[in-house]
C-alpha positions as CSV (number, residue, x, y, z in Angstrom):
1,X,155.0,-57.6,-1.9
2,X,155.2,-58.2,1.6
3,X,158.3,-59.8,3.4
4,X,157.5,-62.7,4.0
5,X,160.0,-64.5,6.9
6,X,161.6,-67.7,5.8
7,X,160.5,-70.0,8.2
8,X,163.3,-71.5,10.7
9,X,164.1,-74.8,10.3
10,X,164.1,-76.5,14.0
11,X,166.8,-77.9,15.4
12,X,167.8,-81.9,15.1
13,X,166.6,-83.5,18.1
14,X,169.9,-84.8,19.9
15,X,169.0,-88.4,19.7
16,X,169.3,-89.6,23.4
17,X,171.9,-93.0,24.5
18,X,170.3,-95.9,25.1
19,X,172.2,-98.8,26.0
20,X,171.3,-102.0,23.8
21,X,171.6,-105.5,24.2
22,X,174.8,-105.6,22.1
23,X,176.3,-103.5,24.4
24,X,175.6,-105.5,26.9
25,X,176.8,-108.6,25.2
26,X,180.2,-106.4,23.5
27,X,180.9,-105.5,27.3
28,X,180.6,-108.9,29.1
29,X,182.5,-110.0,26.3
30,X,185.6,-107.6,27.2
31,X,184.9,-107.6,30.5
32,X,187.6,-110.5,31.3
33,X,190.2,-109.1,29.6
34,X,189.0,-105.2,31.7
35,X,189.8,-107.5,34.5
36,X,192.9,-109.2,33.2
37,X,194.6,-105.9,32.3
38,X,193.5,-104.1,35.4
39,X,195.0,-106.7,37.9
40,X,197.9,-108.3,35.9
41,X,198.9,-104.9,34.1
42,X,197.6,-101.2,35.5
43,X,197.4,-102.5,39.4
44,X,201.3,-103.7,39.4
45,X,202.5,-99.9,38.7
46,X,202.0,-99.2,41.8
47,X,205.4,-100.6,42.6
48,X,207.3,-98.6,40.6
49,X,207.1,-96.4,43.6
50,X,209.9,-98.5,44.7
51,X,212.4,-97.2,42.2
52,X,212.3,-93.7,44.0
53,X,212.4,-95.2,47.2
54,X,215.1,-96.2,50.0
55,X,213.5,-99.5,50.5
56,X,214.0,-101.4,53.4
57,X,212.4,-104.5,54.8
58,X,211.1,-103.9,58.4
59,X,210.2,-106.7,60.5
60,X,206.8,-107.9,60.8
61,X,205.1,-104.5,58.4
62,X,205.3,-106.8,55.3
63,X,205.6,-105.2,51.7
64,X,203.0,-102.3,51.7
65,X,204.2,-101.4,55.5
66,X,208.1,-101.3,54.7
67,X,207.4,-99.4,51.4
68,X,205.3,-96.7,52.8
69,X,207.7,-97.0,55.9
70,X,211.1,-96.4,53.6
71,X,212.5,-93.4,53.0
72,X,212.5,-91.2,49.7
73,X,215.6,-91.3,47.2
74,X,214.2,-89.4,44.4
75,X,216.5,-90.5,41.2
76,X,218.9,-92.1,43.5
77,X,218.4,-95.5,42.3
78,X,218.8,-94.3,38.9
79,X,221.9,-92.5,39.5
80,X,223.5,-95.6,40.9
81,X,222.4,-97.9,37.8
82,X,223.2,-95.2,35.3
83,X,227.0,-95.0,36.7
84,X,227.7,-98.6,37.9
85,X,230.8,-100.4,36.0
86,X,227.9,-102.9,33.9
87,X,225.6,-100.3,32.9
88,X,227.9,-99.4,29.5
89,X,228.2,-103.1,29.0
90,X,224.8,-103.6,29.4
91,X,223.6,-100.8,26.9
92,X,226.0,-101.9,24.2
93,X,224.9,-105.9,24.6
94,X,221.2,-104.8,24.2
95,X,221.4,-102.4,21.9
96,X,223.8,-104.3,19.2
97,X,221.9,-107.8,19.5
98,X,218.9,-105.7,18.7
99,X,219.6,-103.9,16.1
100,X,221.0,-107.0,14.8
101,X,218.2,-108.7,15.2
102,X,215.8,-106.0,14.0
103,X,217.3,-106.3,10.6
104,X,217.7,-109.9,10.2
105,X,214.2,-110.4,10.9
106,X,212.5,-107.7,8.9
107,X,215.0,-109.0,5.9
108,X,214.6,-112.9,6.2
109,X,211.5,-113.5,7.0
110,X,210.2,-111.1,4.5
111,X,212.5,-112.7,2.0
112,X,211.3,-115.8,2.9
113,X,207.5,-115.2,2.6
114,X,208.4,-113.8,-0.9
115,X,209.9,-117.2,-1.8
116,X,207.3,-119.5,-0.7
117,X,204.2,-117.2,-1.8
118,X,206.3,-118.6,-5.5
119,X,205.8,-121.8,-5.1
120,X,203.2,-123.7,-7.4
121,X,202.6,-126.4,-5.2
122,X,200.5,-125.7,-2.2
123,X,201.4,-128.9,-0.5
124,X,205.7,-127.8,-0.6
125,X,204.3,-124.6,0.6
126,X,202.4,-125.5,4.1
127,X,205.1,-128.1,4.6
128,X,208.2,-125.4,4.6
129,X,205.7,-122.9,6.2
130,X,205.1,-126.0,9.1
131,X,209.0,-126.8,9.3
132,X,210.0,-122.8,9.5
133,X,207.0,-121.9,12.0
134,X,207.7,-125.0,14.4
135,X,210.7,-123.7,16.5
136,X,208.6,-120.7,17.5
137,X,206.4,-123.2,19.4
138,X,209.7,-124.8,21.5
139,X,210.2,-123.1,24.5
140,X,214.2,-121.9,25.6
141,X,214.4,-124.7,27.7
142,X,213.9,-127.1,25.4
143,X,216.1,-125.6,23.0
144,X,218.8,-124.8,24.9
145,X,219.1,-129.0,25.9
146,X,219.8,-129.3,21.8
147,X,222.1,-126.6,22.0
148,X,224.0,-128.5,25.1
149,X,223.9,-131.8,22.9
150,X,225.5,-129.5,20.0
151,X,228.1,-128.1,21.6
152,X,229.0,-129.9,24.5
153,X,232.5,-130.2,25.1
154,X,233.2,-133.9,25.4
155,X,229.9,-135.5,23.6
156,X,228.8,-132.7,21.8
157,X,228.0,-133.3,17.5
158,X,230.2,-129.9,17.3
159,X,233.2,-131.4,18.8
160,X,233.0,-134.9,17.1
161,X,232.9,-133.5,13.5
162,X,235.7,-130.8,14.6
163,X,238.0,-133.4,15.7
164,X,236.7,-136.3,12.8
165,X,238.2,-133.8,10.6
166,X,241.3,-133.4,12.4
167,X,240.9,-130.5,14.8
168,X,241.0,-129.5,18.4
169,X,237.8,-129.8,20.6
170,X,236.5,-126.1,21.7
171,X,235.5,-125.4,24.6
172,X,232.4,-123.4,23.7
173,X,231.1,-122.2,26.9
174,X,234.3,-121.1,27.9
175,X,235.1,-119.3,24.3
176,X,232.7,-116.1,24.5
177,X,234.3,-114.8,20.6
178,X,231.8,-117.4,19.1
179,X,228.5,-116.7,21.2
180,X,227.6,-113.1,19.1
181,X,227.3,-115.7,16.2
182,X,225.3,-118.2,18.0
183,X,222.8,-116.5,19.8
184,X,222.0,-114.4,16.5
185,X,221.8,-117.4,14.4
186,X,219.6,-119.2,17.4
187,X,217.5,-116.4,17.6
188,X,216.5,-115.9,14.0
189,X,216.3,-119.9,13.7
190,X,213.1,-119.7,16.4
191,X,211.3,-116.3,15.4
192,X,211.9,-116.4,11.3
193,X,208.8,-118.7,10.7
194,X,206.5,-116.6,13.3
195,X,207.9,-113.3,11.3
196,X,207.4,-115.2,7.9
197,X,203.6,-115.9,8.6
198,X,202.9,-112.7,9.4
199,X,204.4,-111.7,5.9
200,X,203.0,-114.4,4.1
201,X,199.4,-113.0,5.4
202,X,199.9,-110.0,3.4
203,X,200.9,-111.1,0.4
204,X,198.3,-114.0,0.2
205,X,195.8,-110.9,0.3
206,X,197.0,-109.2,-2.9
207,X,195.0,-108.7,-5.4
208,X,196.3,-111.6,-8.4
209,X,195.3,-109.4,-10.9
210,X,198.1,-107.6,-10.4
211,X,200.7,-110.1,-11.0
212,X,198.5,-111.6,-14.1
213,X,198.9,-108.0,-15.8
214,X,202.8,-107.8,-14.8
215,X,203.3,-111.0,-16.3
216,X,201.6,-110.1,-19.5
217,X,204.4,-107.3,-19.4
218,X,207.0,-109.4,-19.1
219,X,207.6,-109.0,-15.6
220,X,210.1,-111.1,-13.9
221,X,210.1,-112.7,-10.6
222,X,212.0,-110.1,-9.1
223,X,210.6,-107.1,-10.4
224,X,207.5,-108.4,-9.9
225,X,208.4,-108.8,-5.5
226,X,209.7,-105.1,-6.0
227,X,207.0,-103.5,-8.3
228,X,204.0,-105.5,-6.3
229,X,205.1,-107.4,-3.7
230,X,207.2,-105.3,-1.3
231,X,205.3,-101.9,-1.8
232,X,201.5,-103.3,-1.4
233,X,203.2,-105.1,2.2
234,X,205.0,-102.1,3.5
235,X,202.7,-101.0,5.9
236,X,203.1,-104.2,7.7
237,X,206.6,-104.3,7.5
238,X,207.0,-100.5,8.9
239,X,204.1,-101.9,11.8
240,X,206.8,-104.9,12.6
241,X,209.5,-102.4,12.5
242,X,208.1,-100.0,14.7
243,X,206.6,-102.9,16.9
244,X,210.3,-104.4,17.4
245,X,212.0,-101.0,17.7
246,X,209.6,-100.5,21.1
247,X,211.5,-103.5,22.4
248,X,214.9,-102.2,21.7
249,X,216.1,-102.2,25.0
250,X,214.3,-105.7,26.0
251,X,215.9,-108.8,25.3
252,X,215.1,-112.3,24.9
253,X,215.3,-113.8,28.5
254,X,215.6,-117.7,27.4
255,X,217.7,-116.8,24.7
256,X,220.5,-115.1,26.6
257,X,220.2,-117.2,30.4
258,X,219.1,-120.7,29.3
259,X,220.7,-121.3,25.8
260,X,224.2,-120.1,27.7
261,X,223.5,-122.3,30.6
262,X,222.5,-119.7,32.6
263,X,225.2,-117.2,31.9
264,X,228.5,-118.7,32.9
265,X,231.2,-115.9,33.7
266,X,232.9,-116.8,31.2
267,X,230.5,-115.2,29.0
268,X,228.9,-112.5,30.8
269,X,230.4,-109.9,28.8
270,X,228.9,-111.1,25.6
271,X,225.8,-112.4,26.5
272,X,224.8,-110.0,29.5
273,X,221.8,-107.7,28.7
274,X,219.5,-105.3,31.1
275,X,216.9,-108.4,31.6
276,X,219.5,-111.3,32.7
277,X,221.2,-108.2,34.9
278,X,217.6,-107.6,36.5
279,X,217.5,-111.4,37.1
280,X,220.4,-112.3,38.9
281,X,220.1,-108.9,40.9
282,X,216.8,-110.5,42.2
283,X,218.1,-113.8,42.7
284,X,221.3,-111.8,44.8
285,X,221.1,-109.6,48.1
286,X,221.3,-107.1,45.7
287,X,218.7,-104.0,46.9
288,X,215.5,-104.4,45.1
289,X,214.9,-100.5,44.7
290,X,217.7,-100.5,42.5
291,X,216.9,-103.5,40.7
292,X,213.7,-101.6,39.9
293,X,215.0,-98.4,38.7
294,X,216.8,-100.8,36.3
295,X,213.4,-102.2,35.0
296,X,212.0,-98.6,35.1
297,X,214.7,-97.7,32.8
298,X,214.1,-99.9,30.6
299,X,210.0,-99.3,29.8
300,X,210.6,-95.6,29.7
301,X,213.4,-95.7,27.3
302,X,211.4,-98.2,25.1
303,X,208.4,-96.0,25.4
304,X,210.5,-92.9,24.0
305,X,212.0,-95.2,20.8
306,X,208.3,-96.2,20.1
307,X,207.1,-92.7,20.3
308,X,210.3,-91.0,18.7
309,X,210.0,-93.9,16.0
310,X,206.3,-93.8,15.1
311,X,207.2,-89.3,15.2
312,X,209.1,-90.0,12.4
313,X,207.6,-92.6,10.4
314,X,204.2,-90.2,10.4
315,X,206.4,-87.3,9.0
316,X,207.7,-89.8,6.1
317,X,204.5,-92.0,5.5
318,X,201.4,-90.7,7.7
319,X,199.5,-93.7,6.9
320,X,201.9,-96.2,8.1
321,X,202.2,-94.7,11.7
322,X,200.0,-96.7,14.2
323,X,199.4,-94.0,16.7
């Protein structure tokens, strides 16, 4: 018999991009936020230039002319931040509030969701979901007026039930021991019903089957929330977590200025962080190249937890990690 060749089977055609009207629509769609992000977001990094800089303001060159005209410092600016008296004060303020609050608001809120998801009537449900979610919508400002009426030190609802009971008025903004305690209890009062609702989305989207069958075994409450519950949410919880832990060495502006009346002495040891420090440098003749090797410092270091952070979670639980 003769050999016969097998014929070749040709090669797929490489189909060729053709750009369709959804693209069209999908891109003019995301074109305003492309816009947004390049001029609110990617085109400001160009001043970070001024962290590495000597700036000085020269008369009549503006900004761009001044900056360009400045001399370099290299790490400089850093060096001076890094070794200035506030800088340890700083760190530990920052980093303790946030661990703080890291916990309290993966534990509450989760807590919380767990506890209303319970509830057989719908109507007690939306109400405490509507009475926990509505201080995330008041702005520090706002707050920080009830916190005035609260603890003033004449008027203040504090002070009158203090001395109705037979005690000595106290003169809270001039008493930085009890401030730790208030600003963590302020700060999960206004972000517990945001955190909540993002729980509470979950666990509305587990399967009820689940808990049907568990009940048929006998299941309790609470080994139902730690059998069901807590490990079909994880992933969102780890997400939060890893989320907050990228803002580790941020702080809550409002929280921290306007709830302390814009940060009395009196309390600037306790309630001083890396953004109110960045503020009042701005609002002082303080240089503004150091001012923004300060605000440098902070995004890169919070850029390294997030990395180191979502590094370690992927090693544990691959499919949790969000990068």
């Amino acid at each position: 018999m003769k050999n016969e060749k097998e014929p070749v089977p040709k090669l797929a055609k490489k189909k060729k991009l053709s750009w369709t009207r959804d693209d069209t629509e999908l891109t003019l769609l995301g074109l305003p936020a492309t816009i947004w992000f390049a001029v609110f977001a990617y085109l400001p990094l160009f001043g970070l230039i001024v962290a590495f800089k000597d700036y000085r303001l020269q008369p009549g060159m503006g900004f761009l002319g001044s900056l360009f005209a400045s001399k370099w410092a290299g790490f400089k600016n850093f060096t001076f931040f890094l070794t200035s008296n506030t800088f340890a004060m700083l760190l530990r303020n920052t980093l303790l509030y946030n661990l703080v609050f890291i916990i309290i608001n993966l534990v509450v809120p989760v807590t919380l969701a767990i506890v209303i998801n319970q509830l057989f009537s719908k109507m007690a449900s939306k109400c405490y979901q509507t009475l926990m979610f509505f201080p995330y919508f008041m702005s520090w400002v706002v707050v920080s007026y009830f916190v005035y009426a609260f603890l003033n030190p004449d008027r203040g609802l504090a002070n009158t039930i203090i001395t109705a009971l037979g005690g000595e008025k106290i003169m809270w903004y001039s008493s930085p021991q009890y401030w730790p305690f208030i600003l963590v209890f302020m700060s999960t009062w206004k972000s517990m019903g945001y955190n909540m609702v993002v729980y509470l989305a979950s666990i509305t989207g587990i399967d009820t089957t689940m808990y049907e069958a568990a009940i048929l075994d006998g299941a309790t409450k609470w080994q139902q929330a730690k059998y069901i519950t807590i490990p079909t949410i994880r992933p969102m919880i780890i997400m939060m977590f890893i989320l907050n832990i990228g803002h580790i060495f941020y702080s809550d502006f409002g929280l921290f200025y306007q709830v302390t009346q814009e940060l009395p002495n009196s309390l600037y040891n306790v309630a001083s962080t890396f953004d109110t420090y960045i503020f009042m440098a701005l609002q002082s003749q303080a240089n503004i190249a150091q001012t923004a090797a300060a605000g440098l410092f902070q995004s890169v270091c919070c850029c390294i937890t997030v990395l180191i952070t979502n590094f370690i979670v992927s090693k544990i639980d691959p499919d949790s990690a969000i990068i």
